[in-house]
Residue, then its C-alpha position, 0 to 999 in steps of 0.5 A: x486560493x480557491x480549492x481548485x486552485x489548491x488542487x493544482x498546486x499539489x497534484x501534477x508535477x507538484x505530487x510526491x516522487x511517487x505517487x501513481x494515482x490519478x486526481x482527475x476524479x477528486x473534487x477538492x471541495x469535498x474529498x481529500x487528494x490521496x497521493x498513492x504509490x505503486x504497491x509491494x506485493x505478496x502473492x500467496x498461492x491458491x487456497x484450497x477454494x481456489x481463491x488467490x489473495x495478495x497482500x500489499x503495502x502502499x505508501x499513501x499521503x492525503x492531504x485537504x483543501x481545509x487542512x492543506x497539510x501532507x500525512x504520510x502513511x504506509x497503507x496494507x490490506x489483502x485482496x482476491x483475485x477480482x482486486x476486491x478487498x479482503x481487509x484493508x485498513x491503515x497501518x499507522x506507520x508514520x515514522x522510519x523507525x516504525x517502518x524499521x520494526x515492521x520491517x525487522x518482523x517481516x525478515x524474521x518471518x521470511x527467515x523462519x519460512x526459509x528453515x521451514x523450506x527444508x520440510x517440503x518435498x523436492x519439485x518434481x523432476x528437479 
């Protein structure tokens, strides 16, 4: 099987489930095909700059013509407002267990931040 051959056979209809992203651009001789899913996302409010960042955590899986073998993944990284990274790195999540423990940390957190609510003024006119 040539490389664009193998292309075909895992992007498409042949894609993971959740994969949004668009091949058309990925030589299969030369890159990896990055399978990507929509993101969940955390939109802070504006820095006292004015800038807006978010953070995002996406599934990812590439795969190589060479290699021809899925690695799946849970990518996380912050961007402004423009979609320009502000850091972005993988997140070496590759089991369900790990997913559990980041998980566990991010619902502790959000529990602290709902204690914390407690000391911030009404909304005006509320």
């Amino acid at each position: 099987m040539d490389a664009n051959a193998w292309k075909l056979s895992v992007t498409g209809t042949n894609c993971p489930s959740w994969c949004t992203a668009d091949h058309s651009g990925e030589d299969a001789r030369l890159d990896s095909v990055i399978h990507l899913s929509g993101a969940a996302a955390v939109a802070f409010p504006p820095l006292v700059s004015g800038e807006r960042l978010t953070a995002a955590f996406t599934t990812c899986a590439s795969e190589t013509f060479q290699e021809q073998r899925r690695q799946t993944r849970i990518d996380f990284g912050v961007h402004d407002q423009n979609e320009n990274d502000v850091f972005r790195d993988y997140v070496p999540v590759r089991t369900r267990a790990e997913l559990d423990g980041v998980l566990a940390d991010l619902d502790r957190v959000a529990e602290q931040l709902r204690v914390w609510r407690e000391r911030l003024p009404k909304d005006p006119g509320a």
